[in-house]
C-alpha positions in Angstrom: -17.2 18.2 23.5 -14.8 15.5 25.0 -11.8 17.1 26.4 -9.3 15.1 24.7 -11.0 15.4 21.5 -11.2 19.5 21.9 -7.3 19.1 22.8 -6.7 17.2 19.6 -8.6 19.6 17.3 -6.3 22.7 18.9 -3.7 20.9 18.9 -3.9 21.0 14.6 -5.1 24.3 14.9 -1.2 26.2 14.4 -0.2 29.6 14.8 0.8 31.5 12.0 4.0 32.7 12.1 4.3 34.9 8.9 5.6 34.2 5.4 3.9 30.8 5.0 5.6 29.7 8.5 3.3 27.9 11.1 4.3 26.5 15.0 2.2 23.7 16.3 2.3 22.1 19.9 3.6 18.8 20.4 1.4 16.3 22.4 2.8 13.8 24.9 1.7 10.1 24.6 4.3 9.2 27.1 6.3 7.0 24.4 9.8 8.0 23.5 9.0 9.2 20.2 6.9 12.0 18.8 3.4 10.5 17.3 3.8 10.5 13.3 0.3 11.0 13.0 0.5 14.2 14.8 3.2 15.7 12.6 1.9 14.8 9.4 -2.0 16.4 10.6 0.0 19.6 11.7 1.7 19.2 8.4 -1.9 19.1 6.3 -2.6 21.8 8.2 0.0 24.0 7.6 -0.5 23.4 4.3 -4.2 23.9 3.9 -3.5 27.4 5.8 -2.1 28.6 2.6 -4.6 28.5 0.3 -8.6 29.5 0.3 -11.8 27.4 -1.6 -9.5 24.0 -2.3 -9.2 21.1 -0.4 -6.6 18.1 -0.2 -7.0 15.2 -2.4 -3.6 13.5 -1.7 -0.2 14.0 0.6 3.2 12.0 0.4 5.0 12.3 3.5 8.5 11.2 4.1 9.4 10.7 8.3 12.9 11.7 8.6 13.9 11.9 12.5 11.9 11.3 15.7 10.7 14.4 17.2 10.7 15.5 20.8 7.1 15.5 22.5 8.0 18.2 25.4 9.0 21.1 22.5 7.1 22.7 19.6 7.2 22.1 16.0 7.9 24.8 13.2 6.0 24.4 10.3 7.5 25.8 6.7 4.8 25.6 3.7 6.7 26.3 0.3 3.7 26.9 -2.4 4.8 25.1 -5.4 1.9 25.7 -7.8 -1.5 27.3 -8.3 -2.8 26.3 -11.0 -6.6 26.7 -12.1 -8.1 23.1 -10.2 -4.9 22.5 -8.5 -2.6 23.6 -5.9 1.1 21.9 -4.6 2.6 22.6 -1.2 5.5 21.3 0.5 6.0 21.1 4.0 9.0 20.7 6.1 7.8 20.3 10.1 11.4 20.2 12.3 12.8 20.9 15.6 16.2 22.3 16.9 16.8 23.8 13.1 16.7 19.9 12.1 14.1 18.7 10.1 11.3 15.6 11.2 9.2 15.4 7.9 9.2 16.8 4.8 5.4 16.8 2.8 4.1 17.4 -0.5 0.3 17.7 -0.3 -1.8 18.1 -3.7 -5.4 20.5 -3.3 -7.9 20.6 -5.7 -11.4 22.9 -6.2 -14.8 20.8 -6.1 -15.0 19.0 -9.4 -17.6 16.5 -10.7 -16.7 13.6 -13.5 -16.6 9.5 -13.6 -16.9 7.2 -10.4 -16.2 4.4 -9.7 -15.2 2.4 -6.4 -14.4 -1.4 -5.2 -17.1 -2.8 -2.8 -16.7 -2.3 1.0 -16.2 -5.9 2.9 -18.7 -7.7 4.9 -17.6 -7.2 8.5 -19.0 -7.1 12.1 -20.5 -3.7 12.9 -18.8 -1.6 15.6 -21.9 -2.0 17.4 -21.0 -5.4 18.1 -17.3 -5.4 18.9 -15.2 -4.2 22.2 -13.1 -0.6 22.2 -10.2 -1.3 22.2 -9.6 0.8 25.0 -11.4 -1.5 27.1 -9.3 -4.2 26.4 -6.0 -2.4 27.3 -8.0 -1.8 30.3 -8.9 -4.9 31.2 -5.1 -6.4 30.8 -4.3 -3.5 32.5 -2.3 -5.9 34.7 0.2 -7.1 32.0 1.2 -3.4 30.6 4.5 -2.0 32.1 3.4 -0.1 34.6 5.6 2.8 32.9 3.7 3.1 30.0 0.3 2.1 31.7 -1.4 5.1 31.8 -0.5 6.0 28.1 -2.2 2.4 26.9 -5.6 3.0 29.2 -5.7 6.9 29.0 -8.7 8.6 27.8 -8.1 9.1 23.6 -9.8 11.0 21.0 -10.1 8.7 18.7 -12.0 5.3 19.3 -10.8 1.9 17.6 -12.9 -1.1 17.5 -11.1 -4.1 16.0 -12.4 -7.0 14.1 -9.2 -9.2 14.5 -8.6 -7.5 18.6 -6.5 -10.0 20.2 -4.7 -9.6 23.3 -1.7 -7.6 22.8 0.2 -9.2 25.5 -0.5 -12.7 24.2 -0.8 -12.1 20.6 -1.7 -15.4 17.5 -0.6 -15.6 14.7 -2.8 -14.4 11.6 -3.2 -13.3 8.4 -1.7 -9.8 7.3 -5.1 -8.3 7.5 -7.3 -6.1 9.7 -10.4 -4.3 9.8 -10.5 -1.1 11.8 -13.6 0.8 12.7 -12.5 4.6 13.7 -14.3 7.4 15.0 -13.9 10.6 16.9 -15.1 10.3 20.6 -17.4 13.2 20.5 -19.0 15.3 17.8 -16.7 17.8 15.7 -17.3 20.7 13.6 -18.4 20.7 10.3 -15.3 22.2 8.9 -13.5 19.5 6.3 -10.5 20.2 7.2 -10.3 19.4 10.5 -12.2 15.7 9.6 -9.2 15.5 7.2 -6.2 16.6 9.5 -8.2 14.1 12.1 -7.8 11.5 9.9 -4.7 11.9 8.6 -3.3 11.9 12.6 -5.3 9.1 13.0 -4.4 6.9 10.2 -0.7 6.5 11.5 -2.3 4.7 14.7 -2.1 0.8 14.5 -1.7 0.9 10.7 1.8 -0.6 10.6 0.9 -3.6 13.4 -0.8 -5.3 10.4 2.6 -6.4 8.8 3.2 -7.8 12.5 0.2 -10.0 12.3 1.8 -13.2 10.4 4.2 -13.1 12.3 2.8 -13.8 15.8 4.0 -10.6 17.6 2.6 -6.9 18.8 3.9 -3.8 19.9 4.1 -5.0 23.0 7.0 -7.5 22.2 10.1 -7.1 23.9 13.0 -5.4 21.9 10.4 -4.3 19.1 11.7 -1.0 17.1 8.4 -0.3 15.5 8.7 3.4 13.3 7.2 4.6 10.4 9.1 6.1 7.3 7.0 7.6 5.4 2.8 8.0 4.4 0.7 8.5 2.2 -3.1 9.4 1.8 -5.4 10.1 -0.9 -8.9 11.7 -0.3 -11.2 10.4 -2.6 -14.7 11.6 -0.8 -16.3 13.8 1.2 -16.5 12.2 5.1 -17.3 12.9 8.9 -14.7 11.2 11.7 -17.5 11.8 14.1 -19.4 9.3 12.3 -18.1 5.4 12.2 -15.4 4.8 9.2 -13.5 1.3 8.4 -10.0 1.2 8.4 -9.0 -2.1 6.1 -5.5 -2.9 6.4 -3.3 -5.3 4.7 0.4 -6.1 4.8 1.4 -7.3 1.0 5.2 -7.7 2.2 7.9 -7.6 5.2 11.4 -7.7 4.0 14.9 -6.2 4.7 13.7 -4.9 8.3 10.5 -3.0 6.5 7.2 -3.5 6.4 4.7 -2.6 3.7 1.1 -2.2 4.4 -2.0 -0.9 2.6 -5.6 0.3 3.5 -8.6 1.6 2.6 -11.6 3.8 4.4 -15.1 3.5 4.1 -18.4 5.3 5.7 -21.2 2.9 7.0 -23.3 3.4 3.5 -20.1 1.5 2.2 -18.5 4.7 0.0 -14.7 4.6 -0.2 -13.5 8.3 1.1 -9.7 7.4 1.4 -6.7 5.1 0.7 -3.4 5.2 2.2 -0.3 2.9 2.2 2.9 3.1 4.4 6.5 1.7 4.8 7.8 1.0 8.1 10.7 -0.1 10.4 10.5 -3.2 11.6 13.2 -4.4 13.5 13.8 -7.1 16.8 16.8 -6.6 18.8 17.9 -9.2 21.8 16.0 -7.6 24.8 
């Protein structure tokens, strides 16, 4: 297994604390903030600790200060209900006594009854399109040269991009992308550590769709880029070692937030999540 990727799985792995109280790690991108994704995994995690045979369907998640990267998180899990197909947690992760996110996370048991989903869009294949990784790589020459090693470092999780553009000289475009994911090297067949994968991994990149219309990246100068809260729901079983499409869309940007939507398929084209998130979107004079 790929170091990075056996560093990402421990790093959701907490350790129990007693009384429904977790600590996690924190992992250092070398950005001045705490990754969302990785609280809100830790988060699921927590959460899932508490319970046995049930697995998460949905989680709202509400980011509520930035957290440090070079000190551990603590992880409270409040059980809110067992009932007989479904289970409520809430989480609060924080720091210092001060809370970063607060969580309410739905689990159900394995149930059968109607389906129905919308139709996965035609798009280029991964097969076909460039890591993204290699194209920080090869404009290697335009990133800061502070933050150069966190753009072109080895990652867990590989994106290829249908609408990639260079960050550094980014077009203007419609409020849409299409996102293929996977985990860099096999994982175990546990669910819930595909889940708590993806849910770290669906904070990545998601709110750079609202940016798209707009002509700018993350890259733009005096960019305060942060999300404020997230949301997934779990509609089907799924592997993150095996390609999945992350569709994006931005319906709206307004009052210095930005709203965006998406959806996740498997190659045989079966929708196995949703999410949405609002996020901060704000230029200052650099």
């Amino acid at each position: 297994m790929a170091e990075v990727v056996k560093k990402l799985i421990e790093l959701l792995q907490l350790e129990a604390l007693g009384n429904n109280k977790f600590r996690g790690h924190s992992q250092d991108l070398g950005f001045a903030k705490l990754f969302g994704g990785q609280v809100i995994g830790q988060s699921l995690s927590a959460a899932a600790q508490t319970l046995e045979g049930r697995f998460p369907h949905s989680l709202h998640a509400y980011f509520i200060r930035p957290g440090d990267a070079h000190h551990p998180i603590d992880f409270a899990v409040e059980s809110v209900r067992d009932g007989r197909a479904f289970s409520v947690r809430r989480v609060i992760a924080s720091q210092f006594g001060k809370p970063l996110l607060a969580m309410t996370a739905s689990f159900q048991v394995a149930e059968t009854g109607f389906n129905h989903q919308v139709a996965m869009p035609n798009v280029p294949g991964p097969e076909v399109l460039e890591p993204e990784l290699k194209i920080y790589r090869d404009h290697a020459h335009e990133i800061p040269e502070k933050v150069r090693n966190q753009f072109t470092a080895d990652r867990p999780i590989e994106y290829r991009i249908v609408e990639a553009q260079n960050p550094f000289r980014p077009r203007h475009g419609i409020a849409k992308r299409h996102m293929w994911i996977r985990s860099t090297a096999p994982l175990p067949d546990d669910p819930l550590i595909h889940q708590s994968m993806l849910a770290y991994t669906t904070d990545y990149g998601f709110l750079e769709t609202a940016l798209m219309p707009h002509g700018i990246s993350i890259a733009q100068p005096g960019l305060i880029l942060a999300s404020l809260d997230h949301a997934i729901w779990f509609h089907r079983p799924f592997r993150l070692d095996q390609w999945l499409l992350y569709v994006a869309d931005s319906p709206s940007t307004s009052g210095a937030r930005g709203f965006v939507r998406g959806q996740i398929f498997d190659q045989q084209g079966n929708l196995v999540a949703s999410t949405t998130q609002e996020g901060l979107i704000r230029l200052e004079d650099s």
